[in-house]
C-alpha positions in Angstrom: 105.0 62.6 5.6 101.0 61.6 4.6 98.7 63.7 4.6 96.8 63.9 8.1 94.0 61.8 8.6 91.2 64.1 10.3 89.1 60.6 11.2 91.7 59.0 12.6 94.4 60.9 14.4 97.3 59.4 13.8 96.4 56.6 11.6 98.8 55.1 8.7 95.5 54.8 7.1 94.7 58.0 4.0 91.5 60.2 4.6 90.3 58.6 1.5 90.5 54.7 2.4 88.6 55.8 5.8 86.0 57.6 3.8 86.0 54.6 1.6 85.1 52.0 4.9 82.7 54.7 6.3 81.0 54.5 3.5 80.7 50.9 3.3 79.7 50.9 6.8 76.9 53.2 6.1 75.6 50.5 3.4 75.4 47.8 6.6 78.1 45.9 5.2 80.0 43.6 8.0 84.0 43.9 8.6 84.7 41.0 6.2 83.1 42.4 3.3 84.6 45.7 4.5 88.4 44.1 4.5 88.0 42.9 1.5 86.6 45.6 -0.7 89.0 47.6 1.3 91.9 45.4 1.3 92.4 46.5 5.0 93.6 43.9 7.5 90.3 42.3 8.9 91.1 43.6 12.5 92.4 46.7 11.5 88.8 46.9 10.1 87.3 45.8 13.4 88.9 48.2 15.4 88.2 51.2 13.5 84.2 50.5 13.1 84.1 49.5 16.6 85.3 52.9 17.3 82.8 54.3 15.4 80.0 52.3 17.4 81.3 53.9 20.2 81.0 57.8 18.8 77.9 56.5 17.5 76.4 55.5 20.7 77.5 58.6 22.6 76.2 60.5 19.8 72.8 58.7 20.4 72.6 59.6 23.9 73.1 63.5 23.5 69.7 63.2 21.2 67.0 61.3 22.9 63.7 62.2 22.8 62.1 64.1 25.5 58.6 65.9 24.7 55.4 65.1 22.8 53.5 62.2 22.2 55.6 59.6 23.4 55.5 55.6 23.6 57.4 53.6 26.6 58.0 49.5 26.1 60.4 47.0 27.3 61.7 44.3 25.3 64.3 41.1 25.5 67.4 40.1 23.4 69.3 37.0 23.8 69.2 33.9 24.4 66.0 31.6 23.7 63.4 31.2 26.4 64.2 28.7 28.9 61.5 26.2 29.4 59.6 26.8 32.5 61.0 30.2 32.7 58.0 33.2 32.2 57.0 37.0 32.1 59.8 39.6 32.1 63.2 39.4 33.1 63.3 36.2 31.7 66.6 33.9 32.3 69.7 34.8 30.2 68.1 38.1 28.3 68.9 41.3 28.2 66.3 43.6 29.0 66.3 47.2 27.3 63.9 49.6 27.5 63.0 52.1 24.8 61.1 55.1 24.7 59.6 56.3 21.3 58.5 59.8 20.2 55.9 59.8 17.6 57.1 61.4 14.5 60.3 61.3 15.7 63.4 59.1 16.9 63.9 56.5 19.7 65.9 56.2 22.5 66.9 53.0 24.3 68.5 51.7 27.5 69.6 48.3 29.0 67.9 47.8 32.4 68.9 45.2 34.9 65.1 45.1 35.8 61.6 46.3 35.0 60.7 47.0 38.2 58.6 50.3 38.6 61.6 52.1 40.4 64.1 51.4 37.6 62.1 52.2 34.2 60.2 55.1 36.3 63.6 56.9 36.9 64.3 56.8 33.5 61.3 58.1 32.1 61.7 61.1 35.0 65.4 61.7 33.4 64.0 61.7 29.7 60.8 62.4 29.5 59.2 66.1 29.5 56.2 66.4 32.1 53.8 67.8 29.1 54.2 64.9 27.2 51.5 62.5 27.0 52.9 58.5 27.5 51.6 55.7 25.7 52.4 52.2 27.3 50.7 48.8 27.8 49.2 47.6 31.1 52.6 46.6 33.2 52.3 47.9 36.3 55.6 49.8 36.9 54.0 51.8 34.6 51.5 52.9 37.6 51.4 56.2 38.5 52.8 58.5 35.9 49.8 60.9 36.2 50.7 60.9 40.0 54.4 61.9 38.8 53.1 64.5 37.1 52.3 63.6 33.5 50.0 65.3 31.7 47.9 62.0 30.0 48.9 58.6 29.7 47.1 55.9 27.8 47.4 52.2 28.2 47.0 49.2 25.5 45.8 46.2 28.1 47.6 43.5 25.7 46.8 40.6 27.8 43.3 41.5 28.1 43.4 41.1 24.0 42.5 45.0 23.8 42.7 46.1 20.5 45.0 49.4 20.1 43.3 52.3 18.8 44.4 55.2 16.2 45.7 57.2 19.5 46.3 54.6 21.5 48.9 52.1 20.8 52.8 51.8 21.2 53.3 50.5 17.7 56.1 53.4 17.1 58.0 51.4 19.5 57.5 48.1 18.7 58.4 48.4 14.8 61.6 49.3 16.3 62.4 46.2 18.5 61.6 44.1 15.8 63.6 46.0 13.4 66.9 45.7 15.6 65.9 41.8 16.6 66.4 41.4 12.7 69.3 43.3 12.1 71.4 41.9 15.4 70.3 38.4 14.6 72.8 38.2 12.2 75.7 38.2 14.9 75.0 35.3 16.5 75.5 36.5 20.0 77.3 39.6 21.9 78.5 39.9 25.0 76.9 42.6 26.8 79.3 45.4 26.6 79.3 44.9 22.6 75.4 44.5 22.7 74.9 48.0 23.5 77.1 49.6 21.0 75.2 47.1 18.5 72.0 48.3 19.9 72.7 52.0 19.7 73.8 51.6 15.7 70.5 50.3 15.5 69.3 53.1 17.3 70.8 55.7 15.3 70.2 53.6 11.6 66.3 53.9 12.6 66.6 57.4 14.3 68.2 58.8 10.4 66.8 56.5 8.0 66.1 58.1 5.0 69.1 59.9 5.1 72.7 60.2 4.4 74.8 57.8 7.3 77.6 58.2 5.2 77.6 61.9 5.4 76.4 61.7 9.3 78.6 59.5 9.9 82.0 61.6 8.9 80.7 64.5 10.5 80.2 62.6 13.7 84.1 61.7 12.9 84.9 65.4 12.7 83.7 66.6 15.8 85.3 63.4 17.6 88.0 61.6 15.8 89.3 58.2 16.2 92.8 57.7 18.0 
């Protein structure tokens, strides 16, 4: 009998083959270059690192940021703008919204809407009442003070306000235009797939500088694949 596989419960697959495609996962190779440094079947390949998307992404969500100095933005992904079609919620985008604690990691969510109701209730959820919210001048973003908020400071970007050393929500916004890069390279995802995409991005930005490889089999650990 082969040795158990403690990635991938009962998987033909050796320990050291999956440590061998976590590890070129962790480099941001794609499944074809995976299969064929492997010399794994290419949707044997597909399967297993969509599984780890998934453990990624729930990992993601047990380690949001919730306290501090901390930035609030929406952004779109998708399709290009449709002509004659304006402002946010845009025809045929996604719209996620991402909250960003300086110094520290960020968290994102696809929205149906940016209406005040819907990104308010998720800043409530996430967001620690002593921290201080950066954000630019949208107007669901009325209010927070009234919800009880310590502080919040607004970039007006349509009244060509320049941001200030305090005031800005750059944190934020290097990180949509990090994951616009990286998921451009896929050519399209339905939605379902778009958000275990987006949280991979999530979590490469939340631990760069460090060891995916590593963070990666110990997410594996705790939660193995089936």
């Amino acid at each position: 009998m082969p040795p158990r596989n403690k990635y991938i419960l009962r998987s033909k697959i050796s320990e050291a083959k999956t440590r061998q495609l976590v590890r070129l996962f962790a480099i941001d190779l794609n499944a074809s270059q995976v299969a064929q440094v492997t010399g794994l079947n290419r949707n044997t390949v597909n399967r297993i690192v969509a599984g780890i998307r998934e453990r990624i992404a729930a990992a993601c969500e047990a380690e949001s940021p919730v306290a501090g100095e901390v930035e609030v933005d929406e952004s779109y992904f998708g399709a290009r703008r449709v002509r004659g079609v304006r402002g946010r919620g845009a025809r045929g985008k996604t719209i996620v919204f991402g909250l960003f604690k300086r110094q520290g990691r960020v968290y994102t969510e696809i929205v149906p809407d940016c209406s005040k109701a819907t990104l308010q209730r998720i800043i409530r959820g996430r967001v620690d009442l002593e921290s201080v919210i950066h954000s630019d001048g949208w107007r669901s973003y009325d209010g927070l003070v009234d919800l009880g908020y310590q502080k919040h400071f607004r970039v007006q970007h349509s009244e060509n306000e320049f941001a200030t050393e305090h005031c800005h929500i750059s944190g934020i916004e290097s990180f949509w235009g990090y994951a616009k890069t990286r998921l451009v390279r896929f050519r399209g995802l339905q939605k379902r797939t778009f958000y275990f995409h987006l949280k991979e991005c999530e979590f490469r930005f939340n631990h760069r500088g460090e060891d995916l490889y590593q963070l990666v089999l110990k997410i594996l650990r705790k939660t193995p694949l089936s």
